[in-house]
BADO-923109 format. One record per residue (C-alpha): x, y, z; residue in one letter. Coordinates in steps of 0.02 Angstrom, whole numbers, padded with zeros to 5 digits, always signed. Example, Ala and Ser with C-alpha at 12.3 -4.5 7.8 and 13.67 -1.06 7.14 Angstrom:
! BADO-923109
+00615-00225+00390a/+00684-00053+00357s/
END
This chain:
! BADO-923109
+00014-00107+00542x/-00127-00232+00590x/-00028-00425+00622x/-00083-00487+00470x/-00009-00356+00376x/+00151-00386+00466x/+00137-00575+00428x/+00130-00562+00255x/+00263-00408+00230x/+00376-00525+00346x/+00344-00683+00236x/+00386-00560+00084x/+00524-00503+00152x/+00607-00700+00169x/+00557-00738+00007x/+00634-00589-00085x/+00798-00613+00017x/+00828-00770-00082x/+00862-00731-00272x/+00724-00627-00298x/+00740-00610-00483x/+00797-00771-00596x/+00968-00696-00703x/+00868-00720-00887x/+00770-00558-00845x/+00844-00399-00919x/+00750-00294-00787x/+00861-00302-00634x/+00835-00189-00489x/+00860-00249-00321x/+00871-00092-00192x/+00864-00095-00013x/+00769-00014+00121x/+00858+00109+00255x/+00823+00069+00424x/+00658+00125+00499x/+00646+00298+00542x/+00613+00354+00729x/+00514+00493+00825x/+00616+00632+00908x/+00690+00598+01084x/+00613+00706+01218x/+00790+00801+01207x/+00765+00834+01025x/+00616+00934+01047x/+00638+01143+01027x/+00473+01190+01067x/+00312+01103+01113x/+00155+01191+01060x/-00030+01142+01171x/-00185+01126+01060x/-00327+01237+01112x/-00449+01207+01006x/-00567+01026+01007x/-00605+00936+00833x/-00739+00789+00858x/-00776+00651+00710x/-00625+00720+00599x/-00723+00904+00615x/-00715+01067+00693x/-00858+01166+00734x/-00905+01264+00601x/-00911+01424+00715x/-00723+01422+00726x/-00696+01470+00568x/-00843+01545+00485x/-00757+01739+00503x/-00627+01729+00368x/-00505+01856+00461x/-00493+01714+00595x/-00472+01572+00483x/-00306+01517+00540x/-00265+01560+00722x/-00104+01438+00742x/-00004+01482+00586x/+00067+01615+00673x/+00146+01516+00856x/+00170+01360+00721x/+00283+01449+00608x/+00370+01562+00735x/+00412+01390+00817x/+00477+01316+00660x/+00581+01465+00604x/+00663+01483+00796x/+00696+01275+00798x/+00885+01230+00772x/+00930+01090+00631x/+00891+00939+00700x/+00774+00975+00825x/+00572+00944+00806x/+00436+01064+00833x/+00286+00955+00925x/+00110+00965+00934x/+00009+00902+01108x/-00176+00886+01153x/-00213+00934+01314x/-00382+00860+01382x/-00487+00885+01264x/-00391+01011+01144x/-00348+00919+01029x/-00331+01032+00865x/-00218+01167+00770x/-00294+01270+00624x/-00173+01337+00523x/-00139+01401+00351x/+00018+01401+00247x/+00162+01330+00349x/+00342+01347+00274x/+00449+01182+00336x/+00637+01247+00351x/+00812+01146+00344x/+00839+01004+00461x/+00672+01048+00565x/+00536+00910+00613x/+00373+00952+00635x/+00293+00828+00758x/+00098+00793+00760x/+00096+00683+00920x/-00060+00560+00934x/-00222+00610+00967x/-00198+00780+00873x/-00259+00863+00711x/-00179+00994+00620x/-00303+01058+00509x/-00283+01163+00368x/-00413+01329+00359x/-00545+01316+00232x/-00504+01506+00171x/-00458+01516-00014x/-00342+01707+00011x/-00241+01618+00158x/-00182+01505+00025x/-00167+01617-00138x/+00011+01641-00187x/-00028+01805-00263x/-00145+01777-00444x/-00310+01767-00344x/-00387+01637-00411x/-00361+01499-00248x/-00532+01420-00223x/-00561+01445-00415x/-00570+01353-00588x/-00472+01448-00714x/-00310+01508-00743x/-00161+01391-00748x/-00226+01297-00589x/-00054+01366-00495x/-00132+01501-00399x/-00111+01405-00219x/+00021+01386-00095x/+00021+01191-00024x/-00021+01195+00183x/+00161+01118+00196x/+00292+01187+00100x/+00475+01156+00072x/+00610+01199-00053x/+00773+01157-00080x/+00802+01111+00115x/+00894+00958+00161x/+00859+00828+00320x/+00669+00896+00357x/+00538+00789+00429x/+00360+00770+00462x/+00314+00617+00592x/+00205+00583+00712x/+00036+00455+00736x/-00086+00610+00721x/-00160+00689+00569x/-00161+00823+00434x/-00308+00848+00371x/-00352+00973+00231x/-00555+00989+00249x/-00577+00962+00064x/-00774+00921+00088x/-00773+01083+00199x/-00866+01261+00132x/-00741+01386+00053x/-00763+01555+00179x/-00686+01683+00046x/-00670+01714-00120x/-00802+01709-00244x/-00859+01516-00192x/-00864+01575-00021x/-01042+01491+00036x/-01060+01403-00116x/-00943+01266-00153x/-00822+01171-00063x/-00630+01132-00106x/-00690+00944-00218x/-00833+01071-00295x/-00694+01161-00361x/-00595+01017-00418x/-00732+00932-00512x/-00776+01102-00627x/-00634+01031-00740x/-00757+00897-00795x/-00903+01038-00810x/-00826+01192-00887x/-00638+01119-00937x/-00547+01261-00817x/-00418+01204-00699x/-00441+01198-00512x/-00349+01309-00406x/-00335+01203-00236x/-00176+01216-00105x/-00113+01045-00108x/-00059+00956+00070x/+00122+00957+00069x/+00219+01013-00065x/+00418+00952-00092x/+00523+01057-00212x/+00706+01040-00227x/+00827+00967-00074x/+00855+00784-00006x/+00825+00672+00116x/+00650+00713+00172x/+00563+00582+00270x/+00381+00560+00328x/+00336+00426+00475x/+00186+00366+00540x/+00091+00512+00485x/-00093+00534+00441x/-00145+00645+00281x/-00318+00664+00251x/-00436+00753+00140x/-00339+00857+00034x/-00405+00976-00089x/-00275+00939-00218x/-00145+00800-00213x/-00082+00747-00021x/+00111+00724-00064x/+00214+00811-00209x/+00398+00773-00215x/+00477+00858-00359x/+00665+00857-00374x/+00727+00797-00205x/+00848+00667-00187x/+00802+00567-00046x/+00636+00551-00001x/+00564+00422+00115x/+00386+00392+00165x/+00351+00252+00306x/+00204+00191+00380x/+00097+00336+00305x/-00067+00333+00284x/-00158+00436+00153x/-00361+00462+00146x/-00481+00534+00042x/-00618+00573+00089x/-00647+00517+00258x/-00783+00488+00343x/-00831+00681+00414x/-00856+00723+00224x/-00930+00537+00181x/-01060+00390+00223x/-00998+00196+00269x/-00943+00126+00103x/-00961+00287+00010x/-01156+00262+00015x/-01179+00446-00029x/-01365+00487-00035x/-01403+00557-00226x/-01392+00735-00239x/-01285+00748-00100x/-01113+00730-00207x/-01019+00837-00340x/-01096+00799-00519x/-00935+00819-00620x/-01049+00861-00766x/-01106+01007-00698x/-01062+01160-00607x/-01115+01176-00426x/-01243+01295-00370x/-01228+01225-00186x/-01092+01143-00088x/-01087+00959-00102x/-01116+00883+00076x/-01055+00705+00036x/-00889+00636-00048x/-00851+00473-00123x/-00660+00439-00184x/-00734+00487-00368x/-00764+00615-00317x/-00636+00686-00238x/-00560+00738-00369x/-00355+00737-00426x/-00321+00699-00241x/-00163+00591-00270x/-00067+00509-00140x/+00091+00507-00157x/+00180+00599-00342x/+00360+00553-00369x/+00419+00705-00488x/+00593+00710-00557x/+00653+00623-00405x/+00795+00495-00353x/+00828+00391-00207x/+00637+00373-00147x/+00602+00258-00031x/+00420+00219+00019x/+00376+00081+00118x/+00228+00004+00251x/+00113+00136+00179x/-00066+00114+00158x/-00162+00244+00016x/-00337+00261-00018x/-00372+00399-00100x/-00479+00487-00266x/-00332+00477-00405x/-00173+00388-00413x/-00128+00284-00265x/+00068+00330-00322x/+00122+00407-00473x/+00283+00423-00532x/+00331+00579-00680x/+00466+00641-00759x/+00421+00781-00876x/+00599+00901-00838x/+00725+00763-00761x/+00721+00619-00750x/+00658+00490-00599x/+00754+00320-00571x/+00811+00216-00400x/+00632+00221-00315x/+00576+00081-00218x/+00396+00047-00163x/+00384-00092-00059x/+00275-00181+00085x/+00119-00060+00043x/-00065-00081+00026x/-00184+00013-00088x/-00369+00027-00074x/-00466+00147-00173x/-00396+00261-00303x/-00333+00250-00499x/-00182+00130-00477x/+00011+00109-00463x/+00054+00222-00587x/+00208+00284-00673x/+00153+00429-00784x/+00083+00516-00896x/+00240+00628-00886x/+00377+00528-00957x/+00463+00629-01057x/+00654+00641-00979x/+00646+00469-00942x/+00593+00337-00797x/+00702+00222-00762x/+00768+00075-00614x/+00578+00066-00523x/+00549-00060-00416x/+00372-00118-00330x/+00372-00267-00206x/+00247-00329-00086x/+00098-00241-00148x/-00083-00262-00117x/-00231-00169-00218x/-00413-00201-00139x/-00526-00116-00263x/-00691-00127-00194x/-00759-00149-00376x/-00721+00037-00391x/-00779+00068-00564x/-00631+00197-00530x/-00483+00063-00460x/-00341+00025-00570x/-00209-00069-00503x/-00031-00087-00610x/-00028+00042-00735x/+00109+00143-00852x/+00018+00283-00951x/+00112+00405-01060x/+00043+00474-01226x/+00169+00553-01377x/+00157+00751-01303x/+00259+00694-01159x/+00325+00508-01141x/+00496+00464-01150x/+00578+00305-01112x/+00524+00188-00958x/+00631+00036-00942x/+00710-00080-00788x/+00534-00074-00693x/+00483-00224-00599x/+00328-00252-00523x/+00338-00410-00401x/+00244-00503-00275x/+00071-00422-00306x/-00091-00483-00230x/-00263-00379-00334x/-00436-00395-00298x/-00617-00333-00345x/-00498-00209-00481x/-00600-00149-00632x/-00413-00107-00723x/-00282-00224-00664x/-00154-00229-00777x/-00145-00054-00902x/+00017-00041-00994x/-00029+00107-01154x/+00073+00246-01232x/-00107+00337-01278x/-00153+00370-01109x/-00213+00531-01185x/-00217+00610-01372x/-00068+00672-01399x/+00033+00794-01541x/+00178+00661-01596x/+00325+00767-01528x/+00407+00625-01438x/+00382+00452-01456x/+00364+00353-01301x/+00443+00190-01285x/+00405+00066-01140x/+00541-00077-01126x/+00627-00199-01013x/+00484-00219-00881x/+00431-00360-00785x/+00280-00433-00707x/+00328-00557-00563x/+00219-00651-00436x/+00054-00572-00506x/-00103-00653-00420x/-00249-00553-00481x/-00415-00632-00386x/-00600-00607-00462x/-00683-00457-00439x/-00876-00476-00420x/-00945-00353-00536x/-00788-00345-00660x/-00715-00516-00681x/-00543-00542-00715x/-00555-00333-00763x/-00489-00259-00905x/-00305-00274-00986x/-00226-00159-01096x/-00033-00207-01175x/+00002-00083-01316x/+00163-00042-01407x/+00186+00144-01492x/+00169+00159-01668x/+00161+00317-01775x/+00193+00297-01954x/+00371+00226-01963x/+00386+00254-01774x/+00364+00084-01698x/+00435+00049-01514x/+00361-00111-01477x/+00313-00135-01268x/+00424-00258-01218x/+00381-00350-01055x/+00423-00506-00957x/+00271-00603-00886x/+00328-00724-00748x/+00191-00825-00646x/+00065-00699-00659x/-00095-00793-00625x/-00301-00737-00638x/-00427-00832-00550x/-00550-00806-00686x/-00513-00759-00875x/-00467-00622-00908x/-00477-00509-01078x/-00354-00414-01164x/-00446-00240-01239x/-00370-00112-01392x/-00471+00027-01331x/-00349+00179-01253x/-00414+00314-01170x/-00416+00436-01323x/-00388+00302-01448x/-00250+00267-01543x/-00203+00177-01701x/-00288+00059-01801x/-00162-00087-01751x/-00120-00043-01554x/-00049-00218-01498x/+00132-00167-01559x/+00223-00278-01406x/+00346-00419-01376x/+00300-00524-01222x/+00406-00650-01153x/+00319-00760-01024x/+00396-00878-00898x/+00466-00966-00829x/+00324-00976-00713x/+00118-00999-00782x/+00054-00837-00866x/-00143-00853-00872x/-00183-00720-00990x/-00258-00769-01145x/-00133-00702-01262x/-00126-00717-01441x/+00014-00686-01569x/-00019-00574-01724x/+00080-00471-01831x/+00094-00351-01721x/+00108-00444-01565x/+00248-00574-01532x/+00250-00708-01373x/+00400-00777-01347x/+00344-00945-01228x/+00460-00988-01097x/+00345-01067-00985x/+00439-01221-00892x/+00257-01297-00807x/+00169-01257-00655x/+00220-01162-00499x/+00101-01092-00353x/+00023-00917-00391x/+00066-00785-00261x/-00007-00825-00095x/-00157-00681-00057x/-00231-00780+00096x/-00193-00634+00230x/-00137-00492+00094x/-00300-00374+00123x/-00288-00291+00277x/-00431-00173+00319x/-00368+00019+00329x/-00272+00071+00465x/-00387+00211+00512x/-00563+00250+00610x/-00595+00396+00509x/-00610+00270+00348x/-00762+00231+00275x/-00716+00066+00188x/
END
């Protein structure tokens, strides 16, 4: 964490000590954070595996790998290490002079095991489509239901496993597939973007994949370039991610600032005769950060995400998800703070403090956002979003039960959230950005979007917009907005379908942003 990072999460910190939330707001969530995690001791160690291979500028050489029947030469010592390793006790990964890289496929992470990527080393995950295919052959393809890979890390129902460590993970999505039918042809983010072109599903192995269990933890760890989403935690109870760091792409598959030559990236129009030989994060398609799924008691904290979807997205399509607390992050590229689309058992008891969004006018950045649509939203309510610093972010503020057209089954309703400490600064090419506040309403159905506004302040105006994703009705605004006690900035106006109620007491300084834009924490990042 770079010092003036620290300086503002530690001035954050003081101030939400002290009453964070004023006792007239119905949203009222004030969770704690555990104490930091640690690395193993040198005594908690079962086995210590020595690199042998040498990556250089986040790559290997391509000659490594090129045979697919020696695509992944560690899985074999990594896994027998794991599955030998007592509860408790970490598998850990060393360079050794210049070997400094593992290449590995599917790795299953057992009960109570670590797996420790010391500093200076790269796991990477082969670029082989059949070492990932759980068994319908489709892996490296569009089609199908887009299930057809196992993630590089793996876990289900297991209890007290961990992955830590200051090196990386890095799942070569800009590399060339070796087998399959793409083999040659396309890489892993060619895949991903035929949903755009032909409206068939990718089939990518995602980075690490949580299913069932509790108290997982990630620390200090690097996840880069993932062909699918980095992070999926569905039904654990316990999770906790500190000081990770999540990238997509970096810069062995991009340019400084993205500046992709044209040609050279995925056209999501189209499908690819060729493989793409430059990324930007638009185009790395669905590569999430961090997905929240069902889950309870998540924890994630001094985390910085830039990535080519949603910085953090929280669902609950089976279960439910409630007690999560995000706190002391920053976000860079990607599609936003998001809880959604997948509401439909309910999301409830969310809180987000200390947040920063840099958008790079990223016709692409979002930064606050609930989306849900009426195939599969349920209830959201008790979410507080607090002590947020935005900047150069086309969407800042998206709040819409038609995130996507939907077939009336359920009938989302968004209630009891508020917006605290919101300091949104200009962006250059988009303004104030965009602002969306919509209520549900389907015939007699009406479940108006209630929200709290408290001292959220734009440095420019800003503009409120009706237009969803895939539409919606002919009256969207259906919301009740209270705002204040502090200054709320946005140019709201009451209608019949829209009602302010105007508590604002006078003025009161916007959130400070002075040192809330750290650069990312990694070489390998382009931005």
């Amino acid at each position: 964490m770079s010092l003036s990072c620290s300086i503002r999460h530690l001035a954050a910190v003081t101030a939400l000590g002290a009453a964070a939330l004023p006792a007239a707001h119905a949203a009222s969530f004030n969770p704690t954070l555990p104490a930091e995690p640690r690395l193993p001791t040198a005594t908690e160690v079962c086995k210590t595996l020595t690199a042998s291979l040498t990556q250089t500028g986040g790559l290997l050489p391509s000659s490594v790998d090129a045979d697919p029947t020696h695509s992944q030469p560690d899985t074999a010592q990594i896994q027998d290490a794991i599955n030998h390793c007592p509860a408790g006790q970490a598998v850990r990964l060393v360079a050794s002079g210049n070997a400094n890289a593992f290449l590995s496929g599917p790795l299953v992470l057992n009960s109570g095991v670590t797996l420790w990527v010391d500093s200076n080393v790269t796991l990477f995950a082969s670029r082989s489509p059949k070492d990932f295919d759980n068994g319908g052959g489709r892996c490296g393809t569009a089609g199908g239901d887009g299930k057809s890979c196992n993630a590089l890390i793996r876990l289900k129902n297991a209890a007290n496993s961990r992955i830590v460590g200051d090196g990386r993970i890095d799942g070569r999505g800009g590399a060339v597939l070796t087998s399959g039918p793409n083999a040659g042809k396309m890489t892993w983010w060619d895949v991903a973007n035929l949903l755009e072109a032909t409206g068939k599903k990718q089939n990518n192995p995602r980075l690490v994949n949580l299913i069932g269990g509790s108290n997982f933890t990630l620390y200090r760890i690097s996840l880069l370039n993932s062909p699918n989403a980095h992070v999926v935690v569905s039904g654990l109870t316990g999770f906790v991610a500190w000081g990770t760091k999540v990238l997509a792409p970096s810069l062995a598959y991009a340019k400084p600032n993205y500046a992709c030559a044209a040609g050279t990236t995925p056209n999501p129009d189209v499908a690819a005769t060729q493989p793409s030989t430059c990324f930007t994060p638009a185009t790395a398609a669905n590569t999430d950060g961090i997905d929240v799924v069902e889950s309870s008691k998540v924890r994630i904290a001094h985390s910085s995400i830039s990535t080519g979807d949603d910085h953090i997205a929280i669902k609950a399509a089976d279960a439910p998800a409630s007690d999560i607390y995000i706190a002391h992050n920053d976000l860079y590229h990607g599609h936003g703070m998001s809880i959604g689309s997948e509401t439909t058992q309910g999301v409830n008891q969310v809180r987000v403090d200390d947040l920063s969004i840099d958008g790079f006018d990223d016709a692409q950045v979002n930064g606050l956002r609930i989306k849900t649509y009426d195939s599969v939203g349920g209830t959201v309510s008790n979410v507080i979003f607090a002590n947020v610093c935005m900047r150069n972010v086309k969407q800042p503020l998206i709040f819409t039960p038609y995130y996507s057209s939907g077939n009336h089954s359920t009938a989302p309703n968004i209630n009891d959230i508020l917006l605290q400490n919101i300091h949104v600064l200009s962006s250059a090419k988009y303004g104030a950005g965009k602002l969306v506040f919509r209520g549900y309403r389907n015939g007699s159905v009406v479940n108006p979007l209630k929200m709290t506004l408290d001292n959220v302040v734009f440095d420019s105006t800003s503009f409120l917009t009706a237009d969803g994703k895939k539409g919606g009705p002919t009256q969207p605004d259906d919301a009740t907005l209270t705002l204040g006690p502090g200054p709320v900035t946005i140019p709201f106006a009451a209608s019949s379908t829209f009602k302010l109620i105007d508590q604002r007491a006078g003025a009161q300084a916007p959130r400070a942003c002075d040192s809330a834009f750290p650069p990312f924490p990694l070489a390998e990042s382009p931005i």
